[in-house]
TORPA-4810 file (N, C-alpha, C, O; in nm, 3 decimals):
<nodes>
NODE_1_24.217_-0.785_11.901_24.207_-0.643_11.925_24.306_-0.569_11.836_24.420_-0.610_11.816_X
NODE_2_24.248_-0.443_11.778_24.344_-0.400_11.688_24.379_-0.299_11.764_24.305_-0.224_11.828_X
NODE_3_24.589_-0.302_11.748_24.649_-0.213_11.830_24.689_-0.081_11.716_24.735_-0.088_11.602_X
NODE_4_24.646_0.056_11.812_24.711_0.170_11.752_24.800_0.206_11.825_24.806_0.165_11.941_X
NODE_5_24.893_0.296_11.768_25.059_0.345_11.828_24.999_0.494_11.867_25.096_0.569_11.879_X
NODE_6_24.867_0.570_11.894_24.848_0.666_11.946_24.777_0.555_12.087_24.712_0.451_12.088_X
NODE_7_24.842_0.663_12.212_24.788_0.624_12.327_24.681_0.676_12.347_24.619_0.604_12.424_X
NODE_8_24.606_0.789_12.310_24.493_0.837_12.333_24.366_0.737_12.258_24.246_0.751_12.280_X
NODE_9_24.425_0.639_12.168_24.354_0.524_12.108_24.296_0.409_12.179_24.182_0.367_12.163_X
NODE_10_24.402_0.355_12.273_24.359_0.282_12.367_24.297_0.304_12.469_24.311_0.392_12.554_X
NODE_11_24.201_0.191_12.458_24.066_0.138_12.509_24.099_0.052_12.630_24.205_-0.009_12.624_X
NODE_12_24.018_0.037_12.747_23.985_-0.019_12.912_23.994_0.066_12.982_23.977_0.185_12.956_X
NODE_13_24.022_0.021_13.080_24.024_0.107_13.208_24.127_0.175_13.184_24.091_0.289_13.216_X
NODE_14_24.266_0.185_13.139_24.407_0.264_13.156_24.323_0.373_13.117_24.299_0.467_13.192_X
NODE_15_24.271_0.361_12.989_24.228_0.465_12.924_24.139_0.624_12.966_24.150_0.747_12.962_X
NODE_16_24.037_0.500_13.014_23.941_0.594_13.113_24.022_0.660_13.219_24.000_0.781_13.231_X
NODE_17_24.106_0.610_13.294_24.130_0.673_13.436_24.269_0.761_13.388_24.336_0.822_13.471_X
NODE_18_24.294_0.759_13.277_24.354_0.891_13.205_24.261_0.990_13.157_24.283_1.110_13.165_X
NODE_19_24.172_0.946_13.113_24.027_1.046_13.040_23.973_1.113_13.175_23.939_1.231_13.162_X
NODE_20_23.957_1.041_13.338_23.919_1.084_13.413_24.011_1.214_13.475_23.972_1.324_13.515_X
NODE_21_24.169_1.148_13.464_24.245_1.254_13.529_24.251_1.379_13.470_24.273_1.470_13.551_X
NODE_22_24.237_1.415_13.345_24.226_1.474_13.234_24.116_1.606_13.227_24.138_1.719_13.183_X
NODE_23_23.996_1.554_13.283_23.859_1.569_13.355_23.867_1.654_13.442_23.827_1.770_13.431_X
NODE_24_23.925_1.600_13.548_23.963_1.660_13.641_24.051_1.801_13.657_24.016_1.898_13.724_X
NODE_25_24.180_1.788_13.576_24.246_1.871_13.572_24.186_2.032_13.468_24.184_2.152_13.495_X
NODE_26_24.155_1.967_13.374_24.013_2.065_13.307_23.924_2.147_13.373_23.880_2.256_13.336_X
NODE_27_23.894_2.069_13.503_23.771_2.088_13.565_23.831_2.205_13.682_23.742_2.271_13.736_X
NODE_28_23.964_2.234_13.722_24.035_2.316_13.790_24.047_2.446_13.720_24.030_2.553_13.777_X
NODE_29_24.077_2.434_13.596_24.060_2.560_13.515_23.918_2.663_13.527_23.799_2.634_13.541_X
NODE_30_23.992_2.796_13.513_23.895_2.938_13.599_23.791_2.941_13.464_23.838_2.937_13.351_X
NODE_31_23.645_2.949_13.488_23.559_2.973_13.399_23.564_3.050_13.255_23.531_3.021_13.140_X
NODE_32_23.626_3.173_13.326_23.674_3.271_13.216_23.767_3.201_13.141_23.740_3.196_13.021_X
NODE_33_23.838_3.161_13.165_24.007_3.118_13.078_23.887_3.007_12.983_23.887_3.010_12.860_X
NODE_34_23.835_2.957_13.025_23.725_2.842_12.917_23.685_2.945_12.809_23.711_2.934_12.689_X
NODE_35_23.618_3.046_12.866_23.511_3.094_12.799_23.597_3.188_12.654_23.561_3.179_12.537_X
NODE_36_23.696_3.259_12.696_23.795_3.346_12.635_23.854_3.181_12.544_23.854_3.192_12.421_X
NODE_37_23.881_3.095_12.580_23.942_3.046_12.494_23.836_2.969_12.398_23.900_2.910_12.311_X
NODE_38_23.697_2.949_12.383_23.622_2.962_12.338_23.603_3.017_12.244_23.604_2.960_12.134_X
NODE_39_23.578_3.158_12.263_23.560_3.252_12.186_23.635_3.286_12.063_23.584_3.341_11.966_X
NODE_40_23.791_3.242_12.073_23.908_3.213_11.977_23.897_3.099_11.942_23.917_3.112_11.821_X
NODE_41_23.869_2.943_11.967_23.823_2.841_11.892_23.775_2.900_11.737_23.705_2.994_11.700_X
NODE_42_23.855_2.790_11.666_23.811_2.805_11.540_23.685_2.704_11.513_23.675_2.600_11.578_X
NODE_43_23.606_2.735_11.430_23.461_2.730_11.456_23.469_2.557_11.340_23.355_2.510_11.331_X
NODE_44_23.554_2.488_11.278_23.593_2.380_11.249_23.691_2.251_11.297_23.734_2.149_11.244_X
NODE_45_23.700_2.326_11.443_23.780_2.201_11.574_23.655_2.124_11.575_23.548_2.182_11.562_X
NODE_46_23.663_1.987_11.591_23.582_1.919_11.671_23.644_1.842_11.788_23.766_1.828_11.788_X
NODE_47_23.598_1.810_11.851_23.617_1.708_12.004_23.659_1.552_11.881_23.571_1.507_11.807_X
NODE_48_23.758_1.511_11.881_23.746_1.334_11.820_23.665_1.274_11.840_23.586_1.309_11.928_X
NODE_49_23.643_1.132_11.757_23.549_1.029_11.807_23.614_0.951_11.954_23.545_0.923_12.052_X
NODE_50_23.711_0.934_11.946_23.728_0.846_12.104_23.734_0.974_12.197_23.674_0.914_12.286_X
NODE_51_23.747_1.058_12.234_23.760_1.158_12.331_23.616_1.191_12.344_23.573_1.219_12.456_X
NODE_52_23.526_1.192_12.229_23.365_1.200_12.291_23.305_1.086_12.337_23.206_1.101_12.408_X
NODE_53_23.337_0.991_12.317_23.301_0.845_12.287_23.319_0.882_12.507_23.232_0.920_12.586_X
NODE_54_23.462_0.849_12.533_23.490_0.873_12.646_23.398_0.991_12.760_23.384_0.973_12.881_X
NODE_55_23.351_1.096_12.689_23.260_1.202_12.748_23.139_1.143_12.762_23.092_1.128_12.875_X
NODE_56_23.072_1.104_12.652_22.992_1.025_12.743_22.962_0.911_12.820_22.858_0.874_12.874_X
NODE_57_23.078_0.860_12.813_23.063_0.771_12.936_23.069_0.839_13.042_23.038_0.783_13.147_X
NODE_58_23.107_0.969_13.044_23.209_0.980_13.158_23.027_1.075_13.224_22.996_1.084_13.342_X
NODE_59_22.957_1.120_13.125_22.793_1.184_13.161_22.714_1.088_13.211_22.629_1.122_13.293_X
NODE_60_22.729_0.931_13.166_22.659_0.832_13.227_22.706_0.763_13.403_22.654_0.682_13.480_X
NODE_61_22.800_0.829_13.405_22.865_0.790_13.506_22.821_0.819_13.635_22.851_0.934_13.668_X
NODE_62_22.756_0.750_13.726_22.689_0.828_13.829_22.800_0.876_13.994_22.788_0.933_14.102_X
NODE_63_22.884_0.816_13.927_23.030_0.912_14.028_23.103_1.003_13.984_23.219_1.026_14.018_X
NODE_64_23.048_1.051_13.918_23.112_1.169_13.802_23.057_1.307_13.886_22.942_1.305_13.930_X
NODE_65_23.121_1.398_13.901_23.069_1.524_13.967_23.056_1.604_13.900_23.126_1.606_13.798_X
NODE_66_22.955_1.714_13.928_22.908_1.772_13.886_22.970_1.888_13.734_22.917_1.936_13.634_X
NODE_67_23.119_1.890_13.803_23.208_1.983_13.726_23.253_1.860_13.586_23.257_1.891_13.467_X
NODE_68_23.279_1.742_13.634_23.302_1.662_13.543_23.245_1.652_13.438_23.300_1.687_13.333_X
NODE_69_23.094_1.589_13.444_22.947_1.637_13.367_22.963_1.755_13.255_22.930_1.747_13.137_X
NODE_70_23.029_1.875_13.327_23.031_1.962_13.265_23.121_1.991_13.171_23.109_2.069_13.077_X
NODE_71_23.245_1.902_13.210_23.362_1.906_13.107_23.327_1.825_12.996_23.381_1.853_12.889_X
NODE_72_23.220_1.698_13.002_23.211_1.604_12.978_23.118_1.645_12.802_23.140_1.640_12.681_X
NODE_73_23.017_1.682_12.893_22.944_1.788_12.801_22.949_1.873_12.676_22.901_1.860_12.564_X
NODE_74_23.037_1.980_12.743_23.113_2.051_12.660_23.210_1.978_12.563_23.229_2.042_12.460_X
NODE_75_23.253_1.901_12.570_23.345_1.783_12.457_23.238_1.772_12.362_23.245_1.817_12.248_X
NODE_76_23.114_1.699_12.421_23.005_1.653_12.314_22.930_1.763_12.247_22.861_1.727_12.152_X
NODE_77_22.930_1.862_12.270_22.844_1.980_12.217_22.952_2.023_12.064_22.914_2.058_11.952_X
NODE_78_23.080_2.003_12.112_23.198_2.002_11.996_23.181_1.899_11.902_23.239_1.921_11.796_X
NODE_79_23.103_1.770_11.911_23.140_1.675_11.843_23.010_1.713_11.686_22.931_1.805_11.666_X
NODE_80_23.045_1.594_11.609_22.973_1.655_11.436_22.808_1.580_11.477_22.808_1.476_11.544_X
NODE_81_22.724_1.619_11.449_22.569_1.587_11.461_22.604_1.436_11.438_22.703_1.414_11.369_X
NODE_82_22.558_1.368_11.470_22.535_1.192_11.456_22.419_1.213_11.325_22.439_1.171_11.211_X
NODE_83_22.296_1.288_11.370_22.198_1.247_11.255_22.238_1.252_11.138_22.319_1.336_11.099_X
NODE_84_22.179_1.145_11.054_22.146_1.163_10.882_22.080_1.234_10.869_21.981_1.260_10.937_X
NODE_85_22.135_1.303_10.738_22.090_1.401_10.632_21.977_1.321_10.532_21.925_1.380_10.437_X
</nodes>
């Protein structure tokens, strides 16, 4: 297994049930404060590959609630098209 010195790199369960808490705490934040901070997003952020990678697991997840889904989501809608050109 190849080790990286960023923790947001590592992979298993530690990982996830940090990605979950993460989720969660996201998921407490007031609609508006999303949406306003949205709107100021610069339109060349993307979501990373392991932080989407993690979103959708976290959409396949059938104990995932509803608000989760939604955080989950929103990560992947950030991420770069998969298709070939």
């Amino acid at each position: 297994m190849i080790e990286h010195s960023h923790a947001e790199m590592n992979e298993g369960q530690a990982a996830f049930d940090r990605f979950r808490k993460a989720v969660k705490t996201i998921a407490t934040v007031p609609k508006s404060a999303v949406i306003a901070r949205s709107v100021r997003m610069a339109k060349n952020e993307q979501t990373s590959k392991p932080v989407g990678s993690k979103a959708s697991k976290q959409l396949s997840n059938k104990g995932s609630s509803k608000s989760q889904k939604s955080v989950a989501g929103s990560a992947l809608t950030q991420r770069p098209s998969s298709k070939k050109k």
